[in-house]
C-alpha positions in Angstrom: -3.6 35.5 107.6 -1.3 34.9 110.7 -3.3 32.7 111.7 -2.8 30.3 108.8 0.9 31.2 108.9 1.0 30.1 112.3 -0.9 26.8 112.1 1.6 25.9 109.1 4.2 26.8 110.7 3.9 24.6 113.9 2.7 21.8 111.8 6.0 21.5 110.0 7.6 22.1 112.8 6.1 19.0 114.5 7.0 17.0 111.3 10.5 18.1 111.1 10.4 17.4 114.7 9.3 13.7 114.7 11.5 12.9 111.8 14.4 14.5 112.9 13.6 11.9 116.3 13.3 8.9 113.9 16.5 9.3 112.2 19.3 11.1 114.2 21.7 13.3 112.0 24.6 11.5 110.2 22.9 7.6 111.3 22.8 5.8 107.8 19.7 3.9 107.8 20.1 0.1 109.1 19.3 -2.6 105.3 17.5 -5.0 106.6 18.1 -7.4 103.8 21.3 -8.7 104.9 19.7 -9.6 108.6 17.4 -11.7 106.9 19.8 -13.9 104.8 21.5 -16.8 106.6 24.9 -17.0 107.0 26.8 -20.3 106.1 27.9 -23.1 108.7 31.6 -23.0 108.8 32.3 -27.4 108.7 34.4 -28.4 110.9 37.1 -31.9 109.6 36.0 -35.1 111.2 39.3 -36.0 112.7 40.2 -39.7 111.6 40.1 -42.2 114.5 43.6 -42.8 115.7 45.5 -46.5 114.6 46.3 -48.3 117.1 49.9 -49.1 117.0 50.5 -52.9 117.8 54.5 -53.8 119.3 56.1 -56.2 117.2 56.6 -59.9 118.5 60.0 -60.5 119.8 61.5 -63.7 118.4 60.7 -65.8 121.4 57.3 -65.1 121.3 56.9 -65.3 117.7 58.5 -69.2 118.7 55.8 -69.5 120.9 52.7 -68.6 118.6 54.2 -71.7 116.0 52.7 -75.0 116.2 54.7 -77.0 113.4 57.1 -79.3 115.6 59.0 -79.7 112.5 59.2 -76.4 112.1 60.1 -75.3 115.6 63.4 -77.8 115.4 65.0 -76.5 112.4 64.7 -72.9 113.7 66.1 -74.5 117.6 68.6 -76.9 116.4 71.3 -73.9 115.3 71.0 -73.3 119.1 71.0 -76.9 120.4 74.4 -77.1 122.2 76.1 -79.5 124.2 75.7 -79.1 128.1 78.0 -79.1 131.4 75.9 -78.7 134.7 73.8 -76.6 132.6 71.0 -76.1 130.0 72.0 -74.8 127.1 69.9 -71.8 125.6 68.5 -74.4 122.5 67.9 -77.6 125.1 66.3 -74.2 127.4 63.6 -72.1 124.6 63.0 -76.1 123.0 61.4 -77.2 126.8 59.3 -74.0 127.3 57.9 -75.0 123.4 57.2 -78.0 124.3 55.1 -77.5 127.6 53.2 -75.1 125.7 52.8 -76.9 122.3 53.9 -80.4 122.6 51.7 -83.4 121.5 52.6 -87.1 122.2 52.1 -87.6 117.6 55.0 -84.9 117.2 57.8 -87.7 119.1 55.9 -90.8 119.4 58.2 -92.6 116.5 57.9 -96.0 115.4 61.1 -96.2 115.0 64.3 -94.6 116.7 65.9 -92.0 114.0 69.4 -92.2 116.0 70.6 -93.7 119.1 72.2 -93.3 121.9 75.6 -94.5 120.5 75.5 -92.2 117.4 74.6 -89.1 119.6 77.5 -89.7 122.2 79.9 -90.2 118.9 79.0 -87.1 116.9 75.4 -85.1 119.4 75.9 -82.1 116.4 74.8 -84.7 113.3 72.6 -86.6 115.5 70.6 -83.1 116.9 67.0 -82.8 116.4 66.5 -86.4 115.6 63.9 -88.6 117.9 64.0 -91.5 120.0 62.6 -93.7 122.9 64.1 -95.1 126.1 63.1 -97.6 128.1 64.7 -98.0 131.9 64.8 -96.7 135.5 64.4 -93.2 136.7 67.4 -92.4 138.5 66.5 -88.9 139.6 63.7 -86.8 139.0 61.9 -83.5 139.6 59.4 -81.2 138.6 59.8 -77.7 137.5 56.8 -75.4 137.3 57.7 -73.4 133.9 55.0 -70.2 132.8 53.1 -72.4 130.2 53.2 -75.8 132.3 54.8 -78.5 134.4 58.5 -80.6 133.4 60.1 -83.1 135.3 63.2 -83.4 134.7 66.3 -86.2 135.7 67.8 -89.1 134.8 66.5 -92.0 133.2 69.0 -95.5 133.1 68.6 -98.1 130.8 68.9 -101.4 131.0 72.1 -101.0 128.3 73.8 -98.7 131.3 72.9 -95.7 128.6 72.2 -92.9 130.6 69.4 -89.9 129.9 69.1 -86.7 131.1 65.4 -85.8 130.2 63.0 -82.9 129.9 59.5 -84.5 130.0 56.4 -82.6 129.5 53.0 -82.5 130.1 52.0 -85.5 132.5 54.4 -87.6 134.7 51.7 -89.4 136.5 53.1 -91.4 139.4 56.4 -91.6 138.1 59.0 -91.2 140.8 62.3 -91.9 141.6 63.1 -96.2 141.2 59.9 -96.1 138.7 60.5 -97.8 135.3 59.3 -95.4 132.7 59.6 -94.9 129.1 60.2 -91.5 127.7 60.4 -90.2 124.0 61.6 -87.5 122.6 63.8 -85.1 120.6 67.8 -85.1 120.7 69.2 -81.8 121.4 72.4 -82.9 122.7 75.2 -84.5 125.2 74.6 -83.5 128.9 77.4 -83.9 131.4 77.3 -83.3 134.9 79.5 -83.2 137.9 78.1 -86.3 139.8 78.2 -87.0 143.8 81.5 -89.5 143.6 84.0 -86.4 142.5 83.3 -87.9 138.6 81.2 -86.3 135.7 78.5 -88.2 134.4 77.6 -88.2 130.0 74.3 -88.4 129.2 72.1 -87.7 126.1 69.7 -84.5 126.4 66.3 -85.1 125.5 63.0 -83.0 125.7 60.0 -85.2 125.0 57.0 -86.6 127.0 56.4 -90.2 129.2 54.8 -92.9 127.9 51.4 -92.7 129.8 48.2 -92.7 129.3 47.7 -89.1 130.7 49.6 -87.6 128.0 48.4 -89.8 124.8 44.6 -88.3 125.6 45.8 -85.0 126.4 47.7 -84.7 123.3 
């Protein structure tokens, strides 16, 4: 009878022992449901793509960028002015234009739409009008602008009517004592302090020679 007693005894006691081992006193058994279940991907926004932010044109460059001759005159000829030893600012943005944009069809006219005489009597009514000379270069030089080459100086006709021109694009082998032609747009009178102590009237014009050069070129 103790004997029995005994052998239960210790075998609860191992029992009790390994379960007491498994789960410590107080420890909550662990759900293993909630290990099993996948938790959800948190999205992360797609950040739009930045927009590139482009600087306005200034008003010069916005001149630039327009190819209507017409166009380009009306919007110069409020600034055409008349000049003394100096270019005005009109006479000035209309020759960087033109050695950008200028094409011999935009002031090769068949016929002159003023003259020298009306320019010299009233140069504001007679601004922005065309015209062609014919005569001896008196002076000339070229100037190496950002969008091209002008030559500018003085042109005499065989009238004594003096010019004071702004040629672009080709001035071949025009020098000084050549006979040339020139056309080109009126953007006013042009005096100067000449070499005898005197001023000297001119007409300003900004146009291109007569040659060959320019008439395949443009």
């Amino acid at each position: 009878m103790r004997c029995v007693w005994w052998f239960c005894y210790g075998f609860m006691s191992v029992v009790l022992g390994c379960n007491m081992a498994a789960s410590p006193s107080g420890a909550e058994p662990k759900s293993t449901s909630s290990s099993s279940t996948p938790q959800p991907q948190k999205i992360q926004p797609v950040p739009e793509p930045a927009t590139e932010v482009r600087p306005e044109k200034s008003p010069f460059d916005a001149l630039l960028d327009m190819r209507s001759y017409s166009d380009v005159v009306e919007k110069l000829k409020p600034l055409m002015e008349d000049g003394y030893n100096e270019v005005p600012t009109g006479t000035a943005m209309m020759r960087i234009w033109a050695a950008k944009n200028m094409k011999w069809l935009d002031i090769a006219v068949a016929m002159d739409e003023t003259s020298y005489a009306r320019v010299m009597k009233d140069s504001q009514e007679e601004r922005g009008k065309r015209l062609c000379a014919t005569g001896q270069i008196v002076q000339i030089e070229v100037e190496r602008l950002k969008f091209g080459k002008v030559a500018t100086g003085l042109l005499l006709t065989g009238r004594g009517n003096l010019f004071h021109f702004s040629a672009v694009g080709s001035s071949g082998d025009i020098v000084e004592r050549s006979r040339a032609r020139i056309c080109g747009v009126v953007t006013g009178k042009y005096s100067y302090s000449n070499s005898g102590g005197g001023t000297g009237h001119t007409v300003q014009v900004v146009g291109m020679f007569d040659i060959v050069e320019n008439h395949s070129a443009y």
